[in-house]
Backbone bond lengths (Angstrom), bond angles and torsions (degrees), N, CA, C in turn:
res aa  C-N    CA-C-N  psi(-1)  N-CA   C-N-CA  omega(-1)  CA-C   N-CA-C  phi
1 X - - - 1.447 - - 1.532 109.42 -
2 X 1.747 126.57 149.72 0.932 111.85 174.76 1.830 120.07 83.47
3 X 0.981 111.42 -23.54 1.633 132.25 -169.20 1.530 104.53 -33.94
4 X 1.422 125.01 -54.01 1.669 123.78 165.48 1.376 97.92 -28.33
5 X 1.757 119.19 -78.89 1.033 118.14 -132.18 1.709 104.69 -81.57
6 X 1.337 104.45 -14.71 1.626 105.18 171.00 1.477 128.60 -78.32
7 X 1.769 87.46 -25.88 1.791 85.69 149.13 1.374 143.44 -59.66
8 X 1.341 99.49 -60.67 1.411 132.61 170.69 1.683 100.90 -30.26
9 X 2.093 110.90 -48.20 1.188 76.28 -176.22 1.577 101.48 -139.91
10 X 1.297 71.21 80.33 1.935 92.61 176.79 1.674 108.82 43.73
11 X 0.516 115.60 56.81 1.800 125.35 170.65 1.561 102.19 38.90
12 X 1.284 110.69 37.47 1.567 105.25 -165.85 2.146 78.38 -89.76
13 X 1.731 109.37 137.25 1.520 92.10 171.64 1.329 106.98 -102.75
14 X 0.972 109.25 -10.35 2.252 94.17 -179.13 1.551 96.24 -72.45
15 X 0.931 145.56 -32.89 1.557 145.21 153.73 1.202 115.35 -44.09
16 X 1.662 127.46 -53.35 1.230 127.37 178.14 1.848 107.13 -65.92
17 X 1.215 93.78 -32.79 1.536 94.81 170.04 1.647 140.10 -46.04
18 X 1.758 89.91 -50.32 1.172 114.47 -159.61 1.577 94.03 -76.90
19 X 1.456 107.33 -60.28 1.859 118.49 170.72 1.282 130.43 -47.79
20 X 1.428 113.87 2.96 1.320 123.83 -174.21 1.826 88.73 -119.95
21 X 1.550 115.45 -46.98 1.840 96.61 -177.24 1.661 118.48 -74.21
22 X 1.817 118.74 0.55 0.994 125.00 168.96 1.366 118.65 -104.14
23 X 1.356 115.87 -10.75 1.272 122.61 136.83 1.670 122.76 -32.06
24 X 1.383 86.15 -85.89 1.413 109.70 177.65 1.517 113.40 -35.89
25 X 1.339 122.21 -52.50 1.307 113.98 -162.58 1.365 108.39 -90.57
26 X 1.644 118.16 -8.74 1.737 103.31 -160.56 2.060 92.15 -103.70
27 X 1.783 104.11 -11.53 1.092 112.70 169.57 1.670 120.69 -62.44
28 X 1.147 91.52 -59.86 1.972 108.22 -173.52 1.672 95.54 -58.83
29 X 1.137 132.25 -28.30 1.721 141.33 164.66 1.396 104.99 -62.37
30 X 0.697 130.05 -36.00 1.721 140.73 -156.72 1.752 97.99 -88.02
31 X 1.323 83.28 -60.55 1.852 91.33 -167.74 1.554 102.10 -67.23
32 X 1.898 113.58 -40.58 1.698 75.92 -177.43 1.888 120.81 -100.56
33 X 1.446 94.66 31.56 1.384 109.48 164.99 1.825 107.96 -82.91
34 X 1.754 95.07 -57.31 1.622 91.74 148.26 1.254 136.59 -1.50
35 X 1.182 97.04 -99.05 1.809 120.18 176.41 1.533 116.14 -53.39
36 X 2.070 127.42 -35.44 1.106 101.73 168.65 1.554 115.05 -72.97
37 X 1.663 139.43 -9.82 0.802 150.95 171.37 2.083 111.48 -55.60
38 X 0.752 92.57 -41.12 1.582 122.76 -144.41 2.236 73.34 -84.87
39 X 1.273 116.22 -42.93 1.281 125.78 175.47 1.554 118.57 -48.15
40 X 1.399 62.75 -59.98 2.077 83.41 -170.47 1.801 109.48 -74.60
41 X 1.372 109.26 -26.30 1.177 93.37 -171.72 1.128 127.46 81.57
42 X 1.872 106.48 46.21 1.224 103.35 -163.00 2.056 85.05 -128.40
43 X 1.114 93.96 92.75 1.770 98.34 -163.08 1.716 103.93 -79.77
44 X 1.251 121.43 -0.18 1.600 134.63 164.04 1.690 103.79 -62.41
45 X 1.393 97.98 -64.98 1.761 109.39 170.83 1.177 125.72 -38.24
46 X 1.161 104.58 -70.68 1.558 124.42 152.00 1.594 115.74 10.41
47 X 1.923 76.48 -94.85 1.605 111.11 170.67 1.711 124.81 -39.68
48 X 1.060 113.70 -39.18 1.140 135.72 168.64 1.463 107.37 -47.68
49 X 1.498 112.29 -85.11 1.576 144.25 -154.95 1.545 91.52 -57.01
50 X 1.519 120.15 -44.48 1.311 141.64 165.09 1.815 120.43 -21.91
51 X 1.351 87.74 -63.93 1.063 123.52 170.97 1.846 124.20 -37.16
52 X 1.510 94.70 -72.43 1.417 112.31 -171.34 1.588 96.97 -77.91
53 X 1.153 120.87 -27.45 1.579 110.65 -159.07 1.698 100.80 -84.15
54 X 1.640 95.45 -31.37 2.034 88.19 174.51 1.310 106.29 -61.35
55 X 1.503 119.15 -31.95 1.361 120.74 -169.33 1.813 104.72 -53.57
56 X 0.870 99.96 -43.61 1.491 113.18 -153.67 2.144 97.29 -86.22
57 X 1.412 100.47 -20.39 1.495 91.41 -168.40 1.723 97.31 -99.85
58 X 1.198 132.27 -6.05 0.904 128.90 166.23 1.594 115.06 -102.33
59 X 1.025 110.41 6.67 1.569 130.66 149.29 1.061 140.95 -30.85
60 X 1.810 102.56 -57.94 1.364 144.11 -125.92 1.740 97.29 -149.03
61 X 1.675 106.99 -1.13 1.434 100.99 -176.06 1.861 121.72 95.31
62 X 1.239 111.57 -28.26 1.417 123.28 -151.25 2.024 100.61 -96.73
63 X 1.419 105.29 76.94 1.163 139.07 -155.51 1.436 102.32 -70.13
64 X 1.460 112.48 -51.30 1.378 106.49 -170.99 1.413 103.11 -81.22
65 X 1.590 123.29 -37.18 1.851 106.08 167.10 1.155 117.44 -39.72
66 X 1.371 115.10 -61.52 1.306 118.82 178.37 1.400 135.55 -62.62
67 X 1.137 120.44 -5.20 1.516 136.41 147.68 1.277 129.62 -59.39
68 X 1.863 107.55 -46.95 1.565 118.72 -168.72 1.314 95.06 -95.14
69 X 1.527 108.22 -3.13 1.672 90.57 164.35 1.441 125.53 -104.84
70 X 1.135 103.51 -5.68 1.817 116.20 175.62 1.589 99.42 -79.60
71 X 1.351 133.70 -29.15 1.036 132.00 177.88 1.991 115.95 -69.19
72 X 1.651 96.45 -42.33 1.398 108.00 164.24 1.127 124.73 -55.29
73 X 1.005 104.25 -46.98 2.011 119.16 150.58 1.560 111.07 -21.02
74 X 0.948 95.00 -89.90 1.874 118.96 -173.24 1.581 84.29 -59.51
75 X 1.374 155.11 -57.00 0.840 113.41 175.61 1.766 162.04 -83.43
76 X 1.519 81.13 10.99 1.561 117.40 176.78 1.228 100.99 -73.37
77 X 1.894 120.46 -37.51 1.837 124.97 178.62 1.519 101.06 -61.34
78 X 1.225 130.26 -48.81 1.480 131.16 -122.48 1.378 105.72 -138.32
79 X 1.331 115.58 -29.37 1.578 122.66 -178.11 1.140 144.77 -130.24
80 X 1.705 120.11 121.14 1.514 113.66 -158.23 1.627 94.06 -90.91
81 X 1.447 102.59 -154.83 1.859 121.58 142.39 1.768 97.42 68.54
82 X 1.371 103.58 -146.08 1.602 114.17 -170.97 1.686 106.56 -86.69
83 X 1.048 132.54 -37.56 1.422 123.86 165.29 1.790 111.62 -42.95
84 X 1.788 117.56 -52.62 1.269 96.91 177.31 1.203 118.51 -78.67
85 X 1.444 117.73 -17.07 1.969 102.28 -176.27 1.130 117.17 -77.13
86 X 1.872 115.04 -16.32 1.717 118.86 163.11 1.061 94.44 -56.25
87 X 1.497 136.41 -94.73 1.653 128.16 -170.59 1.723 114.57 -22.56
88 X 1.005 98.70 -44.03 1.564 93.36 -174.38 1.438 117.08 -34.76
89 X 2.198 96.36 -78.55 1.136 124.00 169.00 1.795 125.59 -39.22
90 X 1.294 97.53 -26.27 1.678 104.21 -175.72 1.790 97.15 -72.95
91 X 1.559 100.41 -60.60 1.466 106.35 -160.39 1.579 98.88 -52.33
92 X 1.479 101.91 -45.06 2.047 97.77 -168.83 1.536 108.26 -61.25
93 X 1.403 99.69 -26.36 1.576 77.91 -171.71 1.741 111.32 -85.17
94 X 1.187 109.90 -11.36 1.611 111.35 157.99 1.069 134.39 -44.49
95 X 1.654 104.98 -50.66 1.095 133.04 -160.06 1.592 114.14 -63.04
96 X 1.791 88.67 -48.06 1.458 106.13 154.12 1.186 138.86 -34.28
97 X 1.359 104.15 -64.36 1.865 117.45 178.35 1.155 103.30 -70.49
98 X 1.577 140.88 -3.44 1.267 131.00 -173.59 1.595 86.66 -97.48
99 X 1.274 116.16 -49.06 1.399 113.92 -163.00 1.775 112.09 -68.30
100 X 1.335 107.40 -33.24 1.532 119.11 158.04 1.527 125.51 -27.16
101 X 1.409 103.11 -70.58 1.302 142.48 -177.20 1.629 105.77 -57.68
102 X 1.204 133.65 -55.23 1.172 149.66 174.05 1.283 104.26 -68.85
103 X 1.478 121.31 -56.71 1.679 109.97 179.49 1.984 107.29 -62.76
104 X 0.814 107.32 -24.56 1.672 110.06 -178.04 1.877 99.98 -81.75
105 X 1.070 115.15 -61.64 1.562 100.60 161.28 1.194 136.10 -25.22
106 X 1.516 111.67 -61.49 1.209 121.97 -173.21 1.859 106.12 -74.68
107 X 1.375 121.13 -28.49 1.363 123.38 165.08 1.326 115.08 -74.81
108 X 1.488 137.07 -12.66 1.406 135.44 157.08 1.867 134.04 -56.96
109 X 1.594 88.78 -41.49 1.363 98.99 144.84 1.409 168.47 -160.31
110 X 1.300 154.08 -101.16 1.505 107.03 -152.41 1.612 80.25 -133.10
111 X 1.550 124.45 153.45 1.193 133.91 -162.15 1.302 129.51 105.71
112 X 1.952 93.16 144.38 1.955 73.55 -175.14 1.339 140.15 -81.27
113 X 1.272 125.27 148.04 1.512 132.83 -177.01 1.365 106.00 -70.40
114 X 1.227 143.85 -6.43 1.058 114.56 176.78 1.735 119.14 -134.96
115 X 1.096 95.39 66.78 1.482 124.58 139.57 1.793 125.50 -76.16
């Protein structure tokens, strides 16, 4: 699990550690900045938040988040109505299982999270 980011940094894991609980936390910020965005209808924000979080999920390896969110991207430029709230819903719920996945990692093993 994680394999990008253990490359990236030389299989060192208190690093993989640390980059995965700042993951975690600047993510779960992101998404429900997201969602009040996602409220308001402010699909610039969106686009934005879109943005940094593929950055960060293709980071970390997590290819298909970061796909359905580059698409959320492009559709934050170009698309209102039910085409963007499918993207929406797709990317969040990614976003989720990425953030899932990572919070269960980081609870597998031993050291502190908050670094």
């Amino acid at each position: 699990m994680f394999a990008t980011l253990r490359e990236l940094l030389r299989h060192d894991e208190d690093k993989v550690r640390r980059m995965l609980g700042i993951f975690e936390r600047v993510t779960r910020t992101d998404l429900e900045s997201m969602d009040a965005a996602f409220a308001r209808g402010d699909r610039a924000e969106i686009g934005a938040l879109a943005h940094r979080m593929k950055s960060a999920c293709y980071q970390i390896g997590e290819e298909t988040a970061g796909q359905t969110l580059a698409a959320l991207e492009e559709l934050a430029m170009r698309s209102a109505g039910e085409p963007f709230a499918r993207g929406f819903q797709e990317a969040r719920e990614n976003l989720v299982d990425v953030l899932d996945k990572v919070e269960q990692y980081l609870a597998s093993i031993p050291g502190d999270r908050s670094s």
